[in-house]
N, C-alpha and C positions, 0 to 999 in steps of 0.2 A: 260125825258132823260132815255136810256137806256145803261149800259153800259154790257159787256160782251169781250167773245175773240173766237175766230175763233174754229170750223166751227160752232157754234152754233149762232153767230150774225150776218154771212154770211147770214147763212137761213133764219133767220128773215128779214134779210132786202132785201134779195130775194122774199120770202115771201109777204114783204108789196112792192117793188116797182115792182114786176110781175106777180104775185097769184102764183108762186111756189117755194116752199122751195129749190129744185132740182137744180134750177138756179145759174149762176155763177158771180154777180153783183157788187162784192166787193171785189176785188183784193187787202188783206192786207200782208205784211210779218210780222215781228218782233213788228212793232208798227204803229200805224194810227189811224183817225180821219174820221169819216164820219158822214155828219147833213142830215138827211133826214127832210123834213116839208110835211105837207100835200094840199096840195092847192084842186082848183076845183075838177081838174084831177084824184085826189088820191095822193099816195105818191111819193115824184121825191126828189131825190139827191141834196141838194143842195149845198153843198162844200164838200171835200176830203182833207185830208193833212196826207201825207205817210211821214215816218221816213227818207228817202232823201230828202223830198224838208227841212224840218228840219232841218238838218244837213248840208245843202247847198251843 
């Protein structure tokens, strides 16, 4: 588990789901959830939960 806050865990998970930091893959505002896993492929997204679905 990695935990952090924006743009430095952006890049990271830019980083492991694209091979570049540079990249734009994780769309958080104020607060959010993102599980990456690693499978065959490498690493892929596996769920997301932003501060709206939260909040209803």
């Amino acid at each position: 588990m990695v935990v952090g806050h924006m743009p430095y865990l952006g890049r990271l998970a830019a980083l492991l789901l694209c091979g570049n930091s540079q990249g734009r893959v994780v769309e958080s505002g104020m607060g959010g959830v993102v599980c990456l896993k690693m499978d065959s492929a490498g690493w892929v997204q596996a769920r997301a939960v932003t501060l709206g679905i939260l909040k209803g």
